[in-house]
FIKELO-29765 format. One record per residue (C-alpha): residue number from 1; x, y, z. Coordinates in steps of 0.2 Angstrom, whole numbers. Example, Ala and Ser with C-alpha at 12.3 -4.5 7.8 and 13.67 -1.06 7.14 Angstrom:
! FIKELO-29765
+-----+-------+-------+-------+
!  nr !     u !     v !     w !
+-----+-------+-------+-------+
!   1 !    62 !   -22 !    39 !
!   2 !    68 !    -5 !    36 !
+-----+-------+-------+-------+
***
This chain:
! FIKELO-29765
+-----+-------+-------+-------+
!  nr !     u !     v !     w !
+-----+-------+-------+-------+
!   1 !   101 !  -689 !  -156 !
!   2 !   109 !  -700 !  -143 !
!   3 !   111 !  -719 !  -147 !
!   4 !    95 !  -730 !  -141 !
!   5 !   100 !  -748 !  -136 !
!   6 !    88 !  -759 !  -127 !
!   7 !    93 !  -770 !  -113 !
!   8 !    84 !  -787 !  -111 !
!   9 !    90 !  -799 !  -101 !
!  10 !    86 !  -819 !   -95 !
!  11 !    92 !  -836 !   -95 !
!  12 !    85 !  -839 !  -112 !
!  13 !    87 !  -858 !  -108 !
!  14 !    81 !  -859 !  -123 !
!  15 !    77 !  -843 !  -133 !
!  16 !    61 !  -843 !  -141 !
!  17 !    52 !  -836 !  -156 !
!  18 !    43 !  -825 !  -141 !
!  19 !    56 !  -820 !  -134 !
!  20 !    60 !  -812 !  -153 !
!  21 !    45 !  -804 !  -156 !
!  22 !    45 !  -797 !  -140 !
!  23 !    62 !  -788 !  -145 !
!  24 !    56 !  -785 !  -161 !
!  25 !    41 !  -775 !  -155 !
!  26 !    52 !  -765 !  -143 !
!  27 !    64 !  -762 !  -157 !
!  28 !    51 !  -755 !  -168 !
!  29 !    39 !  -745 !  -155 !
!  30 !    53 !  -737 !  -147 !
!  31 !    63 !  -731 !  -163 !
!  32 !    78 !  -743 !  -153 !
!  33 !    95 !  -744 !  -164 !
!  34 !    97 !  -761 !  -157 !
!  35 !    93 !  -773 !  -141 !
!  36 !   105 !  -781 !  -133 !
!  37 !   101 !  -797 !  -128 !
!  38 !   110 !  -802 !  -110 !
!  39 !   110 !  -821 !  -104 !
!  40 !   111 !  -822 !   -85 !
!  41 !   126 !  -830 !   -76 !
!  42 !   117 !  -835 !   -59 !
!  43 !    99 !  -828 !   -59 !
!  44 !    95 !  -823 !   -40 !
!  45 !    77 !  -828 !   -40 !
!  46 !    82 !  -845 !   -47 !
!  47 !    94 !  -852 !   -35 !
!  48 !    92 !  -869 !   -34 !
!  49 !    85 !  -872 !   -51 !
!  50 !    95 !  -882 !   -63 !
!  51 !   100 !  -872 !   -77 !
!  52 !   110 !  -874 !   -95 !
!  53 !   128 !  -873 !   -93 !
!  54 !   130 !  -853 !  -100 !
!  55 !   142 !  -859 !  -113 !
!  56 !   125 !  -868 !  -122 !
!  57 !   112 !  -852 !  -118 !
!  58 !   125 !  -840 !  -127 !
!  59 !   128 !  -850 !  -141 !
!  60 !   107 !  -853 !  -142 !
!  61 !   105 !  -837 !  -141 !
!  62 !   120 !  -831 !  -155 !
!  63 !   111 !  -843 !  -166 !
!  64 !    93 !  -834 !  -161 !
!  65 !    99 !  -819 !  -168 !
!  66 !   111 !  -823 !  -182 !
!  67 !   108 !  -810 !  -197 !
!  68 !    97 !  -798 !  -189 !
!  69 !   107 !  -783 !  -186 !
!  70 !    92 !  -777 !  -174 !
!  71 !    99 !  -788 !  -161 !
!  72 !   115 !  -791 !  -152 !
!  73 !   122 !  -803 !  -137 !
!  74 !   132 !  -793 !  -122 !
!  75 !   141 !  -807 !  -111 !
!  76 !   145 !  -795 !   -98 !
!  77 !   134 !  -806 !   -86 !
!  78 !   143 !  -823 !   -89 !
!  79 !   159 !  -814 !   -88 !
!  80 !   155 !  -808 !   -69 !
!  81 !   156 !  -817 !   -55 !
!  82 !   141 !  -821 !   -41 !
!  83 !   123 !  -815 !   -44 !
!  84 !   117 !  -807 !   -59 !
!  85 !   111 !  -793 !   -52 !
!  86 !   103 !  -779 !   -64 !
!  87 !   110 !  -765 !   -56 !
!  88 !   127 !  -771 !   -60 !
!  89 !   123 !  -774 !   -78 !
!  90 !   117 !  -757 !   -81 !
!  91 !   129 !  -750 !   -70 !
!  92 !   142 !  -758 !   -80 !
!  93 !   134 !  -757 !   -99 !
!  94 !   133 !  -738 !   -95 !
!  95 !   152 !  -736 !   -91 !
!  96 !   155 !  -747 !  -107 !
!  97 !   143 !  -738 !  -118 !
!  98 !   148 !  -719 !  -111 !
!  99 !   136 !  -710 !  -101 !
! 100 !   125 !  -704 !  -119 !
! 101 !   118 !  -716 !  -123 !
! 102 !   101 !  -719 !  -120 !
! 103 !    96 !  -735 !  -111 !
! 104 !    79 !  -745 !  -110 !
! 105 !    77 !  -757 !  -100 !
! 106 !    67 !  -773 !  -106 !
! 107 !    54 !  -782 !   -95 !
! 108 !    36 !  -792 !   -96 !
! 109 !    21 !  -784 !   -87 !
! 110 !    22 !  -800 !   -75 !
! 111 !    39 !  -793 !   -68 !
! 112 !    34 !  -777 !   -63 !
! 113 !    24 !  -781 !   -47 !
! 114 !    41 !  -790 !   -41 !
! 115 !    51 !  -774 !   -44 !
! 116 !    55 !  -768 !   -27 !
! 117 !    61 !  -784 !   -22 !
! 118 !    75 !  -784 !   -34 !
! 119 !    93 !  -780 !   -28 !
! 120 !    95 !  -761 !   -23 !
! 121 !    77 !  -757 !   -36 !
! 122 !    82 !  -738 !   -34 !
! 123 !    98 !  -740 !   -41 !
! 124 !    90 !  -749 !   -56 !
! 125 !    79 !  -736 !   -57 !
! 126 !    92 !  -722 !   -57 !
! 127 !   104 !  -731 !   -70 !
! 128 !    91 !  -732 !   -85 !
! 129 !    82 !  -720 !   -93 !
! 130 !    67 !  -728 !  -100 !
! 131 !    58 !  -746 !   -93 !
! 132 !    48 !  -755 !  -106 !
! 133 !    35 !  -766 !  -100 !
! 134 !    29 !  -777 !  -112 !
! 135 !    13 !  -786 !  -112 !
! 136 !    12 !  -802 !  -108 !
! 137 !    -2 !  -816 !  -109 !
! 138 !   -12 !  -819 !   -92 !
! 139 !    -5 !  -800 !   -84 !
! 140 !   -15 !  -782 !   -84 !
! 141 !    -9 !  -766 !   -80 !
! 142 !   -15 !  -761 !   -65 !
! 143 !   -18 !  -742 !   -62 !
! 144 !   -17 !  -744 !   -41 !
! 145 !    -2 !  -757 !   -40 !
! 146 !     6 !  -743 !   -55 !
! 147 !     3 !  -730 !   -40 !
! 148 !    11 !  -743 !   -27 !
! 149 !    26 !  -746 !   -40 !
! 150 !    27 !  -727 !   -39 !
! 151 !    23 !  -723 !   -22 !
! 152 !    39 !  -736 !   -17 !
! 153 !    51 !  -732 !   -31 !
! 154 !    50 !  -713 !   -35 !
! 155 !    53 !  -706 !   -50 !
! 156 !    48 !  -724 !   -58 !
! 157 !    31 !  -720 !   -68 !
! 158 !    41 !  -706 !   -79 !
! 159 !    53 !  -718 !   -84 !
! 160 !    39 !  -732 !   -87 !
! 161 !    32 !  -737 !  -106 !
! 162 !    18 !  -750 !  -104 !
! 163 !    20 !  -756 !  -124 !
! 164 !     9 !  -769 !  -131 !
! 165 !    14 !  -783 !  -140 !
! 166 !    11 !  -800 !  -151 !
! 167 !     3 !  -812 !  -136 !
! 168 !    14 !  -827 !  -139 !
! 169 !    10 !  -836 !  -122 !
! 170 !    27 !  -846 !  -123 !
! 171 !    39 !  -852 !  -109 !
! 172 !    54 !  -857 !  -110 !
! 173 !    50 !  -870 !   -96 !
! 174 !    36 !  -877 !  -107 !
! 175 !    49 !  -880 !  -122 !
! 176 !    59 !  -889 !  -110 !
! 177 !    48 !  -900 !  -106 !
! 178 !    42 !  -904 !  -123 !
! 179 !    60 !  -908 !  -130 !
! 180 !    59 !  -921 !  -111 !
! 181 !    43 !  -930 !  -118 !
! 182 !    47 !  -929 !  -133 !
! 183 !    39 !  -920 !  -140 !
! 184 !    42 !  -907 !  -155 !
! 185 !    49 !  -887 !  -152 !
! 186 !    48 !  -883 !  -169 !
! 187 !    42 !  -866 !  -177 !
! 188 !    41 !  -863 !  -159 !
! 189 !    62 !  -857 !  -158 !
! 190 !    72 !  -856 !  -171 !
! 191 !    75 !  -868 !  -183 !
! 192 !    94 !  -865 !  -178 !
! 193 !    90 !  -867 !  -161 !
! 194 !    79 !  -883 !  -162 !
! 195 !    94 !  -889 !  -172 !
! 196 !   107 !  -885 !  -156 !
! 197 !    94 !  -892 !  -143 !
! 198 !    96 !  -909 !  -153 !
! 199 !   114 !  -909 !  -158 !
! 200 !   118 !  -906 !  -139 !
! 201 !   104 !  -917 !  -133 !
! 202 !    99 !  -902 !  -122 !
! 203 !    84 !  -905 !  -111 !
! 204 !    82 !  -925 !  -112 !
+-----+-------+-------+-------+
***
């Protein structure tokens, strides 16, 4: 059996206890030997935002996942230059990983419909070989916009996984401006987490 490793990537500005059991579920439901947990560098479809300086996401994120060997960080993102383009990340985690491995891709049910306006979606497409989209809170799978998904990106809907999941209607955005009023993050990240946000004065 080839090696299963799941990919999810985001800014993780800061990671959350939904962003853990999302991986979690993923982990279990698809027999995964571990999910790799990429931060972005530059996120394309935020340019212009303010984001954590990456140094501060990767050590949030290390701390995140400390002790369970499910889990794992790949910096290959911060380490490149200019946008983080997913076709590059896969692209490069394939030629790291060798061409066996088998490699699932990671994404909410809300970022589905914007999949054809990624960076070149038909090598994104080709370079993985399963797409987990995970339920999230608020989103439904539609049958028609699946057959639209399809109809645009052939060869998608054999590689899709609709999987369900714990509905932890979380943001990262939301904690940010919780820690910026004041206002308590705890038991919703990590404790270790909650602990870096303060230590760092992150997000006041």
């Amino acid at each position: 059996m080839p090696t299963r490793y799941g990919v999810f990537g985001g800014t993780f500005d800061p990671p959350h206890i939904g962003h853990l059991a999302l991986a979690q579920e993923v982990h279990a439901r698809l027999a995964l030997e571990r999910v790799w947990f990429v931060p972005t560098n530059t996120p394309p479809h935020k340019q212009g935002h303010a984001i954590s300086p990456a140094a501060d996401r990767l050590a949030m994120v290390e701390q995140a996942i400390a002790g369970d060997a499910r889990f794992a960080v790949s910096t290959v993102e911060l380490e490149r230059p200019g946008p983080s383009y997913t076709v590059d990340t896969l692209r490069q985690l394939r030629a790291e990983w060798g061409a066996d491995v088998w490699l699932c891709f990671i994404v909410g049910w809300d970022m589905l419909a914007s999949l054809p306006q990624w960076h070149d979606a038909p090598g994104v497409v080709a370079a993985l070989d399963q797409l987990a989209a995970v339920h999230r809170p608020g989103f439904e799978a539609d049958p028609a916009a699946l057959d639209s998904l399809e109809a645009t990106l052939p060869g998608l809907r054999a590689k899709l996984t609709l999987l369900p999941a714990p509905q932890l209607d979380l943001a990262s955005s939301e904690l940010r401006q919780r820690v910026a009023s004041g206002l308590p993050i705890r038991y919703l990240v990590p404790d270790a987490v909650n602990a870096y946000i303060a230590e760092r004065s992150l997000y006041r």
